[in-house]
C-alpha positions as CSV (number, residue, x, y, z in Angstrom):
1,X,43.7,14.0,11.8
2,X,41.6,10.5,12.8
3,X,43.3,8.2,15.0
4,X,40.9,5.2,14.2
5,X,40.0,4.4,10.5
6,X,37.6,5.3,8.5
7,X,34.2,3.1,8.2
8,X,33.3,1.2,5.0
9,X,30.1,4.0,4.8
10,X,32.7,6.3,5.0
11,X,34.8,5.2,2.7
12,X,32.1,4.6,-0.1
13,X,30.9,7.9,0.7
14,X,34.2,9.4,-0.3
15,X,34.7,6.9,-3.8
16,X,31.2,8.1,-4.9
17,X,32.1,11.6,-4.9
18,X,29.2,12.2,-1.4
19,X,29.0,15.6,-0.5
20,X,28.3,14.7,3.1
21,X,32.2,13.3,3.2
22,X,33.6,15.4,5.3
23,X,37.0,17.0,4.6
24,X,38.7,15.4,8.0
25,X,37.8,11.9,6.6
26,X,39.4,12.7,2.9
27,X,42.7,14.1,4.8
28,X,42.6,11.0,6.7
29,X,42.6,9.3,3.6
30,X,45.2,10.3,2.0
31,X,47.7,10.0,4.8
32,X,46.7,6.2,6.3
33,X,48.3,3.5,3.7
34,X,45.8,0.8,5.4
35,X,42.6,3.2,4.9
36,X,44.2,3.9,1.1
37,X,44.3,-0.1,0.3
38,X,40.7,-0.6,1.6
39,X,39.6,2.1,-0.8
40,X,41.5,0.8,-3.5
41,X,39.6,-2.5,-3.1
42,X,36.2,-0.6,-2.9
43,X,37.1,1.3,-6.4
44,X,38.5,-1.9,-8.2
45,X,35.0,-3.4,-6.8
46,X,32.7,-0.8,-7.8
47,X,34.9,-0.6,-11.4
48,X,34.4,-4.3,-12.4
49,X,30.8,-4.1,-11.4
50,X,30.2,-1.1,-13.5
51,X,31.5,-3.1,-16.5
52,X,29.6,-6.2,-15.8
53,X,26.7,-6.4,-19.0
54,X,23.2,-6.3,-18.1
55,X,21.2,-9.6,-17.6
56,X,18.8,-10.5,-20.4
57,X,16.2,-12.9,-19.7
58,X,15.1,-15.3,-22.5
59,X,11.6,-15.1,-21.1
60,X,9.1,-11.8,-20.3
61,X,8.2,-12.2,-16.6
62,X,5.1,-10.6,-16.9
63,X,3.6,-13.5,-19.2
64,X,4.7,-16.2,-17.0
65,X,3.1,-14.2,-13.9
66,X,0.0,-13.4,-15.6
67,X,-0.8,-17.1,-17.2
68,X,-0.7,-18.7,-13.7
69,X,-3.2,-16.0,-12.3
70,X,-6.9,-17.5,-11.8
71,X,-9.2,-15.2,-14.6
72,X,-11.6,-13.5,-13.0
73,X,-15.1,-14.1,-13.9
74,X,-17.4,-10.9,-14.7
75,X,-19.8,-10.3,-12.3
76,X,-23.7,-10.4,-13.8
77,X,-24.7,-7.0,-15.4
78,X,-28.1,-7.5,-14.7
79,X,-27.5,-7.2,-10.9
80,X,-26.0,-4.1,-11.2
81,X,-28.5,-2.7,-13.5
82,X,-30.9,-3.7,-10.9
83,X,-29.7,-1.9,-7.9
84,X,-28.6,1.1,-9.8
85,X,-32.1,1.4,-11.2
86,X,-33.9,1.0,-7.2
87,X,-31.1,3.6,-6.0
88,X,-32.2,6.3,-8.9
89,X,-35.6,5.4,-7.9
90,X,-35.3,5.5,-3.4
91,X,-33.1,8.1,-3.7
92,X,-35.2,11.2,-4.9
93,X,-38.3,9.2,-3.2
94,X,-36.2,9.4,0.1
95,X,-35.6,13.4,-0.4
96,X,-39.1,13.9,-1.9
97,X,-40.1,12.9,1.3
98,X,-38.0,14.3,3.4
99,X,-38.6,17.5,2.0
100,X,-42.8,17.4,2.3
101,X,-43.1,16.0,5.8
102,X,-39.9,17.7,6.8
103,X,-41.9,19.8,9.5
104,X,-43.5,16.9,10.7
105,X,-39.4,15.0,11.2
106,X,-39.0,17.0,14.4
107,X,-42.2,16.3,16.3
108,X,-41.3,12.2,15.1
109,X,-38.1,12.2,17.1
110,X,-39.2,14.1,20.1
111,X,-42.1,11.6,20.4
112,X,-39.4,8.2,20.5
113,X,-38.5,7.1,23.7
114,X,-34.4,6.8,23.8
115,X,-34.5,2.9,24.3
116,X,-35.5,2.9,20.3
117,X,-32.3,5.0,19.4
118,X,-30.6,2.5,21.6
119,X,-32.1,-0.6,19.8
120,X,-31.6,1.6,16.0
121,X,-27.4,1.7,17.5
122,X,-27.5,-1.8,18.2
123,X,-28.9,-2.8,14.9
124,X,-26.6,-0.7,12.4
125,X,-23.7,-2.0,14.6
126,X,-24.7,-5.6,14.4
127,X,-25.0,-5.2,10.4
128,X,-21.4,-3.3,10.4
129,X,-19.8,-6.0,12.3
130,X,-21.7,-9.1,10.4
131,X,-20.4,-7.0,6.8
132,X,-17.0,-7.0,7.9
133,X,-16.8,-10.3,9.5
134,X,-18.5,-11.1,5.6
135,X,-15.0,-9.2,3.8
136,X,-12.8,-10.9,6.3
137,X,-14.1,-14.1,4.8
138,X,-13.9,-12.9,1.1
139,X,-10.7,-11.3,1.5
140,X,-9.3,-14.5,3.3
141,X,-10.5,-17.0,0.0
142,X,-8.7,-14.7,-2.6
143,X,-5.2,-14.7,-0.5
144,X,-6.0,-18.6,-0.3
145,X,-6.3,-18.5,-4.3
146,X,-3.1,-16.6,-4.6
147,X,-0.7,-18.5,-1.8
148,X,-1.6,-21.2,-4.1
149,X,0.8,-19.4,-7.1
């Protein structure tokens, strides 16, 4: 048998029936009158909370969420029409001609010095870090839009 006392955890772990209670702790509980009394207030507890009714709101959350929310304004269909009509057109341009000068590809690379695939690194890394800087910015406004609700 214990000397000290059981913990709260342990205690609630033995009300609710926990299969991880370990049979030491349940003998202990049964013989110490102080550990018996704290488990007593733990069951009235958990008994007068299991008969309190369920809140009801008056109001549906959801509504008074979703009025204050800014509406989002479609973005122009014409734009997208647009760009997917140029990538159905570069697209099987692009591999078109890749595939009739694809014998010639090789002898085009061979020929570059490697300062241009230096300057080509450069460029594409310059554009990836000026894009994200561009979502940072764009993410940033719509968190401003919604601390405001």
């Amino acid at each position: 048998m214990k000397n000290e006392h059981l913990t709260d955890s342990d205690l609630q772990k033995i009300l609710f029936g926990d299969s991880d209670a370990v049979q030491e702790a349940i003998s202990h509980l049964e013989c110490c009158e102080e550990c018996s009394i704290r488990a007593g207030g733990y069951k009235n507890i958990f008994e007068a909370v299991g008969k309190q009714e369920k809140s009801k709101f008056e109001f549906e959350l959801s509504e008074l969420v979703m009025d204050r929310l800014p509406v989002m304004k479609r973005e122009h269909t014409f734009t997208k029409s647009v760009i997917k009509l140029l990538l159905f057109i570069a697209i099987p341009l692009a591999a078109l001609t890749v595939f009739l000068f694809r014998t010639g590809l090789s002898d085009l690379f061979t020929g570059i010095t490697p300062i241009f695939f230096y300057l080509a690194g450069i460029v594409v890394a310059g554009l990836i870090l000026f894009n994200s800087i561009d979502v940072y910015i764009h993410f940033r406004k719509h968190m401003k839009v919604l601390d405001i609700y």
